[in-house]
Every structure is written in structure tokens, then in C-alpha cells.
C-alpha positions in Angstrom: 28.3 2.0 -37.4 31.5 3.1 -35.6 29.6 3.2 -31.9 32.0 2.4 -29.2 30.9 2.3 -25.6 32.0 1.1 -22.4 30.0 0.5 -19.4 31.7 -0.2 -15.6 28.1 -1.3 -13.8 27.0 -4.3 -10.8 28.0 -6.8 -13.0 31.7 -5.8 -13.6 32.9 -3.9 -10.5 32.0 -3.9 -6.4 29.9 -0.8 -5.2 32.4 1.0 -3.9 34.0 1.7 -7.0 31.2 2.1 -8.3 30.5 5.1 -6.1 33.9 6.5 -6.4 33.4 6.9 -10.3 29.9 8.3 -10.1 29.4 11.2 -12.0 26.9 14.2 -10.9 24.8 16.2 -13.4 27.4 18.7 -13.2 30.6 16.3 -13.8 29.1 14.7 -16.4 28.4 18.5 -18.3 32.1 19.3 -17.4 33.3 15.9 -19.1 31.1 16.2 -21.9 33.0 19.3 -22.5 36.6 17.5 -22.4 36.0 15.2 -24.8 33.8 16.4 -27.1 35.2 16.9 -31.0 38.9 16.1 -28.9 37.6 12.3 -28.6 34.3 11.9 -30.2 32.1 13.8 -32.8 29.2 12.9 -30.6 28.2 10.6 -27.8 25.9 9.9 -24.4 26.9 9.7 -20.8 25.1 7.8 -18.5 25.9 7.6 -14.5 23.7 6.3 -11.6 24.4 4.6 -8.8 25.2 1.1 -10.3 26.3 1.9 -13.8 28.5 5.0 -15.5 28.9 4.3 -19.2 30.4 6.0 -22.4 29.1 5.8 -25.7 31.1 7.7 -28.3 31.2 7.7 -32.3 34.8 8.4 -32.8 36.7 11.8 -34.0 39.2 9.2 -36.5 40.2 5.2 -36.5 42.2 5.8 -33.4 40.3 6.5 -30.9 39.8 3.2 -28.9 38.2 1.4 -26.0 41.4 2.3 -23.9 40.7 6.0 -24.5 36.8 5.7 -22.9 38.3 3.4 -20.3 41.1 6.1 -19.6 37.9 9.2 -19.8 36.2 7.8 -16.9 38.9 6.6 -14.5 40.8 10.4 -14.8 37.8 12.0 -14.3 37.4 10.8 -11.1 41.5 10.1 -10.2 40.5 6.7 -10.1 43.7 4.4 -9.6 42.1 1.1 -9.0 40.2 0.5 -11.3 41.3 -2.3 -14.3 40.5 -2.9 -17.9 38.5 -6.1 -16.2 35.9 -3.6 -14.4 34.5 -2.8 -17.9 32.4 -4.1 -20.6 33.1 -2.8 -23.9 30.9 -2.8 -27.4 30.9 -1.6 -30.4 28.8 -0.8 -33.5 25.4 -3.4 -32.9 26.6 -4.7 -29.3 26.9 -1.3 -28.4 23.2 -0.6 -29.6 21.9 -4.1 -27.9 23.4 -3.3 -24.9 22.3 0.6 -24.4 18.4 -1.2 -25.6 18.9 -3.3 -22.5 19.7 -1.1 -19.9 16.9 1.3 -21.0 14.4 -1.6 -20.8 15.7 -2.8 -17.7 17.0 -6.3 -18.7 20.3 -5.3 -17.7 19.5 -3.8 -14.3 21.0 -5.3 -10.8 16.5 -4.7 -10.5 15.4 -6.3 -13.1 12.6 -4.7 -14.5 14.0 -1.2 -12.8 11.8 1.6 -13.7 13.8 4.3 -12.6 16.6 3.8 -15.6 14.1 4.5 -18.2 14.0 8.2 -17.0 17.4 8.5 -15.9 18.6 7.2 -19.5 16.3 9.7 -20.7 18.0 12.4 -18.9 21.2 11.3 -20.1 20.0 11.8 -23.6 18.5 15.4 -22.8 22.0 16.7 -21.4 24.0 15.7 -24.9 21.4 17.8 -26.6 21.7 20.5 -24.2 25.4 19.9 -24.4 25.5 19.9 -28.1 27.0 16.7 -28.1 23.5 14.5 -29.5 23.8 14.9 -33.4 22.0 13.6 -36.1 23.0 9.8 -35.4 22.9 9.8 -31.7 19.0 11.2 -31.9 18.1 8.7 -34.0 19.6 6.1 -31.4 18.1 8.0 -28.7 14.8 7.9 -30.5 15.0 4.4 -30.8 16.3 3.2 -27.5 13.1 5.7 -26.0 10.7 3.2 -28.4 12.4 -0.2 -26.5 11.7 1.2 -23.1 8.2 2.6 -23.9 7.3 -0.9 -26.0 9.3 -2.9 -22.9 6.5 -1.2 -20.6 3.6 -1.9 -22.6 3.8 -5.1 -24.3 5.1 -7.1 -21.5 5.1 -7.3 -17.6 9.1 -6.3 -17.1 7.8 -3.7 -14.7 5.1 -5.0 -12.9 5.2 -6.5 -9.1 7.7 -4.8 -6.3 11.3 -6.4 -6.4 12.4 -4.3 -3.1 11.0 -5.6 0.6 9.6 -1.7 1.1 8.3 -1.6 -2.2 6.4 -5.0 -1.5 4.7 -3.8 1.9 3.2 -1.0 0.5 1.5 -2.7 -2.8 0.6 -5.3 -0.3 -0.8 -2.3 1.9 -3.2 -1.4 -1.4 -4.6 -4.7 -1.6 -5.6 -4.5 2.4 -7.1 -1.1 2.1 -8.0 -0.3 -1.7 -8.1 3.9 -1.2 -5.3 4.9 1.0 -5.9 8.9 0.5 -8.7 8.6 3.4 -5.7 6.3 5.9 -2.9 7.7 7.9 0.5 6.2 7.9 3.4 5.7 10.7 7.0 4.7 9.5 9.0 4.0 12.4 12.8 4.6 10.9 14.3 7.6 9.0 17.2 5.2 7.3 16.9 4.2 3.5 14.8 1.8 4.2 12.1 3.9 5.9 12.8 6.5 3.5 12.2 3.9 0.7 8.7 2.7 2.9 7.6 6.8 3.2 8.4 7.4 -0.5 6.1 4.6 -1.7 3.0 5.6 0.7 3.5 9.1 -0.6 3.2 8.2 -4.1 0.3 6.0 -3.3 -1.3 9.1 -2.2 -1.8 8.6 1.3 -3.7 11.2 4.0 -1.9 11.6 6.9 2.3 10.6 6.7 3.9 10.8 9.9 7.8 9.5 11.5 9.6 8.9 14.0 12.7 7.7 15.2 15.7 8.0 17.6 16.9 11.1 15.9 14.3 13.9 16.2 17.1 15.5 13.5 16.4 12.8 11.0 12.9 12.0 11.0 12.3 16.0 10.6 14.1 16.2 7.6 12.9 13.0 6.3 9.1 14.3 7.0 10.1 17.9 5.6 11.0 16.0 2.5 7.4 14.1 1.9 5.4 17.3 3.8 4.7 15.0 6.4 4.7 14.7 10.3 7.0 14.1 13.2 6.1 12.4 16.2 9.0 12.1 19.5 9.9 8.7 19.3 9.6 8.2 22.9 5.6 8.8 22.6 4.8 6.8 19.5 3.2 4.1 21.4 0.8 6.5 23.2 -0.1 7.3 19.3 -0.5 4.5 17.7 -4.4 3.8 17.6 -4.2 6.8 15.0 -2.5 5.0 12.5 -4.1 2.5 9.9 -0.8 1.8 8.9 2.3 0.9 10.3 5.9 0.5 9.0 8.9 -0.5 11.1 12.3 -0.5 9.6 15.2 0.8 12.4 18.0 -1.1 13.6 16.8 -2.3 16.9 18.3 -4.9 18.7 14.7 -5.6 20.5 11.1 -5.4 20.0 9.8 -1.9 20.3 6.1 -2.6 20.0 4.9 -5.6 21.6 1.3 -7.5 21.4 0.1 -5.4 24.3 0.7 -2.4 22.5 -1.3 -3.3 19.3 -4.2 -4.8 22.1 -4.1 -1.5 23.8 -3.8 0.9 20.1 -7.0 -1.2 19.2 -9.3 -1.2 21.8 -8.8 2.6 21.1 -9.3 1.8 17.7 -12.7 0.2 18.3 -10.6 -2.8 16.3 -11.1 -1.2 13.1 -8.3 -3.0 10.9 -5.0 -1.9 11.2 -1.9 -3.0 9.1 1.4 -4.0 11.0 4.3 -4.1 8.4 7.7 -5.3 10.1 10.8 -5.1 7.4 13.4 -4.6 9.7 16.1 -7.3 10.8 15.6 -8.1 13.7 12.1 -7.6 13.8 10.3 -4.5 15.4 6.9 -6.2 16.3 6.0 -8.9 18.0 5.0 -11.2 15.2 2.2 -12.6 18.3 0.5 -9.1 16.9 -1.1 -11.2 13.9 -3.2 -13.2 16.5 -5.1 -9.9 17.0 -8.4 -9.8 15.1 -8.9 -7.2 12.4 -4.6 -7.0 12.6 -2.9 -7.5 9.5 0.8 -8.5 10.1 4.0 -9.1 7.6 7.5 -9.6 8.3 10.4 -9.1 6.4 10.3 -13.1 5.3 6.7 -13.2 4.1 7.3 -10.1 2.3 11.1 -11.2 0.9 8.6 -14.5 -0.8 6.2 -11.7 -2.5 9.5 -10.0 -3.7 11.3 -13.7 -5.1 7.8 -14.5 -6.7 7.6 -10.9 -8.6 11.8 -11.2 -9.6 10.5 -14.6 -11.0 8.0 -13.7 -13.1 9.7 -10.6 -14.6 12.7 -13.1 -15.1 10.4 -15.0 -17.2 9.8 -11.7 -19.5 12.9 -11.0 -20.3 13.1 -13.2 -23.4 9.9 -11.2 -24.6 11.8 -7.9 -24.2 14.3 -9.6 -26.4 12.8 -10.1 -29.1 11.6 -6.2 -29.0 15.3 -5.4 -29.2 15.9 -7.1 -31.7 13.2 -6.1 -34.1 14.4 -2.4 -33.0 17.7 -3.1 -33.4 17.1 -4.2 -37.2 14.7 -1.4 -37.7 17.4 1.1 -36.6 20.5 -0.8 -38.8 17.6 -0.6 -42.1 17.4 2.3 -42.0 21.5 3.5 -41.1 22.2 0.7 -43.7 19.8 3.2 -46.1 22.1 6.2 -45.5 24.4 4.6 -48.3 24.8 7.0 -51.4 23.7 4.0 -53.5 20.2 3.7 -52.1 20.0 7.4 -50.7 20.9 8.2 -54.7 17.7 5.7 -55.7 15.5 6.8 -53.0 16.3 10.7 -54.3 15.4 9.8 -58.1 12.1 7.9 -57.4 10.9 10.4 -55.1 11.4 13.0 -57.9 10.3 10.9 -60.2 7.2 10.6 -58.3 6.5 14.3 -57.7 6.6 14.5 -61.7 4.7 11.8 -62.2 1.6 13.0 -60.0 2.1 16.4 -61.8 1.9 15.1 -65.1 -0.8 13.0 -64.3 -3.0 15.5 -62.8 -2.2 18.1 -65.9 -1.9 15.7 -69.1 -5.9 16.5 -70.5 -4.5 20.3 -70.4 -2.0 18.8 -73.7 -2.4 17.5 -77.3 -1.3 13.6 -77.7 1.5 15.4 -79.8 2.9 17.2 -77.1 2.3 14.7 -74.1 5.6 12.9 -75.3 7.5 15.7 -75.0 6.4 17.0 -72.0 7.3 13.7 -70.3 11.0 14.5 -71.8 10.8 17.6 -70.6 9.6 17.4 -67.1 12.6 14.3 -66.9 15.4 16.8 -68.5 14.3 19.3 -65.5 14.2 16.8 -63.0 17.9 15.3 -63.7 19.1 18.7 -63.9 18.1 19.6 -60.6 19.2 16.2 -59.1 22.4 16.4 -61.0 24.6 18.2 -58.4 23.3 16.4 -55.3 23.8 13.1 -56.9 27.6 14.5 -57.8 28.1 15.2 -54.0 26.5 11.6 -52.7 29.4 9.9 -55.0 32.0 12.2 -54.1 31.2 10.7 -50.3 32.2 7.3 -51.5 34.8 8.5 -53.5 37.2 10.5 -51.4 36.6 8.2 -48.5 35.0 10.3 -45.7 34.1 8.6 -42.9 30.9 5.9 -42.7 29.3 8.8 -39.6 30.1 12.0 -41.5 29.2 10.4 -44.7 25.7 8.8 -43.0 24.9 12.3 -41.6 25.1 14.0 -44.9 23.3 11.2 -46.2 20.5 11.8 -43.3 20.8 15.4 -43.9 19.4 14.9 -47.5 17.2 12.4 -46.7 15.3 14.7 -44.3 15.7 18.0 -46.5 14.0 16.1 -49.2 11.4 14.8 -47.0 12.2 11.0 -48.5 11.7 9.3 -45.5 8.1 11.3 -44.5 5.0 9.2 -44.3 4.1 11.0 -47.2 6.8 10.3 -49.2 5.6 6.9 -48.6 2.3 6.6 -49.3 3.4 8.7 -53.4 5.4 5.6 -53.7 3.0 3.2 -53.1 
């Protein structure tokens, strides 16, 4: 199979050229439209933040690696970037290496479950786009079976790999239903955002922020339908919260042990959570002395996080293996897109059609004419065969291409229903 791909991701290139050959929704649409039938018959784009990546199945022989390398660096008037900041695959490799990025082997996470859907969305714009044909759907459906079997049949996925991540499953094991707790995040920045986006998902009550920037903790609590508090009055809130995560950029403590003392008297000590991940820290790590106070740092947190990256290391071997058995399942059956076996495959499943009708309708015929209607009911089945089996040799013949042939190939296959479950089960 003629798959080329390159891929320019964490492991080949710094992020900043990484970011300066992202591609939006949009770009990627507009590029799509460049070089599709021009460079490839069809193909996928993927781009995120750490990876933008070409596969193609090629117009003619000589369209090359050089020519995806070229696509990507003029679509973004890239003039740094060097044969060196790209992978390149072809035919299986490219396969293998699509499987592991979809399954999150081949993430700077590992284990990332965001690439599964943004893979997937990839996929859904070269159908929109016209540019997913009969071979690149069949890949798509089979890289969509590694991801979903990666998820299921192994722990790739499971435990938090980021600090903010972390705090907040750690948060769930403190307090088991959080849609009855309220929330502070002290810090609109990524990480915060990261922190609020978690406790969102986790279904929390009450959400509020603060920070320095009334401006930026208002949009960041307009984005979660959340709350704002000034950040210069926080402290005279803080007995409201059950849960509190600091992540800003302060050079000093802003809540010290006093503080928590004070918040829960107020609280009648009912337990609160104190989650520091910022560097330096935001809380006086003395807080943890308080009864009924539950208090992480970034460190204690960042030895959750190694112990999780440790043990979805360990998995990776196991999503392997799922690879490959989907990476053979998918070259069986390209490999049966052949006219020899596609020409087989058509006969018996004739063949078997007559035979069941025969069977069911041989008492209706003398012994004397059973013979012939077996002659018969062959005569009319190689007639009607007899033109498509022409065409499937012709393929071979005038040397059209291994794609276009396999699609005509897969074209029949699926007009004929030969590949259906039932179609199975007649021949067994």
C-alpha cells in the first residue's frame, strides 16, 4: 500500500516551530483543497499543538516525501524548518505509526486522551473535504478500533500525567461527591485554567476565581459559568470554600497558616482541601498541621504524576501488540483486494448462492433432470460473472495502479456483499 506520510511532532522539532506550522480547522480545509488530486488521490491532515502530519496515497510514482515536506513548510512560509524536523513512513510504517498516535503511545503525554478525538476530527474533515475515499475509511476505521481497544483492554489512560490533573483526582478521593462542594482557584494562567477545567468536569457546585487581573479571571469564569471574587478580598472568603487551588506566579506566600486557622474556625473545621501547584508555593505548607486540613504541594503531587507516567509506561507494550494484530487485520484484508483472490472470493460466493437455491428446490425435479439443472444454474452463473471477472484481469493487465486497482477491487467486493457477515456464515 503506497501510504506516504510525514509527521514534524515533540520528538523531531522545538515548540516553537511547532507552533509556527500549526494549522487551524480552516488552514487545514484550505490545504486540503491545494493538494488534493494535484498531490494525492486521498489523504488525512492532522495538526495540534505538538504534532502536524500528512498522510497521502499518491496521484503517480513521483510524488515523494519531499513533496509532503515542501506542503507543510509553504503553507505556513516556514523557512527554518529542515528535512531533520520530520519523520517519514510509508506503506505499514505509515499505518504503525498513525495506530500509535491515535492510541497515545506516541504522545509527549503518554496515554493522552485528547488525540483520540482530535485524530478523529481529522478524519471527519477529509470526508467532509472529499478527500477520505474508500482506502483512507477503511484506515480510519481501523485506526478508530486501536484507540477504542487501547482504552479498554489496557490502563494507557488511566491516572493524571499533569500536576493540575493530579490535584483534582486526588481532590475526588478526599471528598467522594464534589457536586454538593464549592471550589476556589486562585490564578487565571494555564495552569489554573487547566485546575478549573478539571473541577468543572468533575461536576463541581460552586466554581469561583480570582486573581490580579479582574480582566482575566472574568473571562476565565465566563468560560466554566463560574464566579469571580476581587482578589484583594479572597482571604475574607475563604471559609466558603471546601476546596482550594493556588497556581499564580507569586514571588511570596499569599495565604499563610493564620489564614487557613482563621477560614476554619469559621468553618466549624469541617475539612477543607489546600492544593498548592504553583512554584514558589502559595500556601504556607505549616497549613497541613491544621486538623481536618488536607494540604499538597506541587512536589507531592509531581510523585502522584511520575508514579501514573510509570505505570502507563509499562502498558505500552500491551498496546503494541493491539497494533499489531490490527495492523495485520487491516494488510489481510488490502492484501484480499488482489483480482486473484477478489476473482475466487466472487465465484464461491455465487457458487454458494446457487448452491443453497438448488438445495432448497431439488425435490421440486426428477433425478433426470437434477443433472442438468446443476449445468444449468452453473452456465448462468459464469455468464453473469463473465464480464466482471474480464474487468478484475484487465486491472492486472494494463498495470493500473495497486490504489485505484484495490478500490475497484473494494468496490466489487462491497457491491457483491462478499465481505458481509452473511456472506460468511453461506460459506461456512
Amino acid at each position: 500500500m503506497n501510504l506516504l506520510a510525514v509527521s514534524i511532532n515533540h520528538k523531531t522539532a522545538p515548540v516553537k516551530l511547532r507552533e509556527s506550522l500549526y494549522l487551524s480547522e480552516n488552514e487545514v480545509r484550505e490545504l486540503i483543497k491545494k493538494i488534493k488530486n494535484k498531490y494525492f488521490t486521498e489523504g488525512l491532515l492532522i495538526s495540534t499543538c505538538n504534532r502536524t502530519e500528512i498522510y497521502g496515497i499518491p496521484v503517480n510514482k513521483d510524488i515523494t516525501h519531499l513533496h509532503l515536506q515542501k506542503i507543510i513548510t509553504e503553507s505556513k512560509n516556514s523557512t527554518t524548518t529542515s528535512a531533520d524536523s520530520f519523520q517519514t513512513f510509508i506503506s505499514r510504517d505509515s499505518l504503525n505509526h498513525l495506530f500509535s498516535v491515535i492510541a497515545g503511545i506516541d504522545s509527549m503525554l503518554i496515554g493522552d486522551n485528547q488525540i483520540f478525538k482530535q485524530v478523529k476530527d481529522s478524519f471527519q474533515i477529509a470526508e467532509e473535504m472529499q478527500f477520505a475515499g474508500f482506502l483512507m475509511r477503511r484506515v480510519f476505521d481501523s485506526a478508530l478500533k486501536v484507540g477504542k481497544r487501547a482504552i479498554s483492554e489496557t490502563a494507557i489512560a488511566e491516572g493524571a500525567v499533569s500536576v493540575s490533573y493530579a490535584a483534582v483526582q486526588l481532590i475526588g478521593k478526599i471528598f467522594s461527591n464534589l457536586n454538593k462542594k464549592s471550589a476556589l482557584v486562585i490564578g487565571a494562567g494555564e495552569t489554573g485554567e487547566i485546575a478549573a477545567k478539571h473541577l468543572n468536569d468533575k461536576g463541581i457546585s460552586h466554581l469561583v476565581i480570582t486573581n490580579r487581573t479582574t480582566e482575566k479571571a472574568a473571562k476565565l469564569a465566563e468560560k466554566f459559568n463560574s464566579y469571580v471574587v476581587p482578589f484583594d478580598k479572597f482571604k475574607d472568603h475563604l471559609h466558603k470554600y471546601d476546596i482550594v487551588i493556588s497556581a499564580t506566579s507569586s514571588e511570596s506566600i499569599l495565604i499563610k497558616k493564620q489564614d487557613v486557622e482563621a477560614a476554619m474556625k469559621k468553618r466549624g473545621y469541617a475539612s477543607m482541601v489546600l492544593m498548592d501547584i504553583a512554584v514558589p508555593r502559595d500556601i504556607d505548607p505549616a497549613s497541613k498541621e491544621i486538623n481536618y486540613v488536607f494540604y499538597h504541594d506541587i512536589d507531592s503531587l509531581n510523585i502522584i504524576v511520575g508514579q501514573n507516567v510509570a505505570k502507563r509506561r509499562k502498558e505500552i507494550p500491551k498496546v503494541k501488540i493491539i497494533i499489531e494484530e490490527e495492523l495485520n487485520s487491516f494488510f489481510e484484508w488490502y492484501n484480499s483486494l488482489q483480482s486473484a483472490p477478489t476473482i475466487k472470493n466472487l465465484r464461491d460466493h455465487f457458487d454458494a448462492i446457487r448452491a443453497e437455491e438448488v438445495e432448497k428446490n431439488i425435490n421440486k425435479f426428477s433425478s433426470e433432470d437434477r443433472e442438468k439443472l446443476e449445468i444449468v444454474t452453473k452456465r448462468i452463473i459464469n455468464k453473469i460473472l463473465h464480464h466482471p471477472i474480464v474487468e478484475l484481469k484487465k486491472t492486472n493487465e494494463t498495470g493500473t495502479g495497486a490504489e485505484e486497482a484495490a478500490t475497484k477491487m473494494g468496490i466489487i467486493r462491497s457491491l457483491f456483499g462478499i465481505d458481509t457477515p452473511e456472506s460468511k456464515e453461506n460459506k461456512t
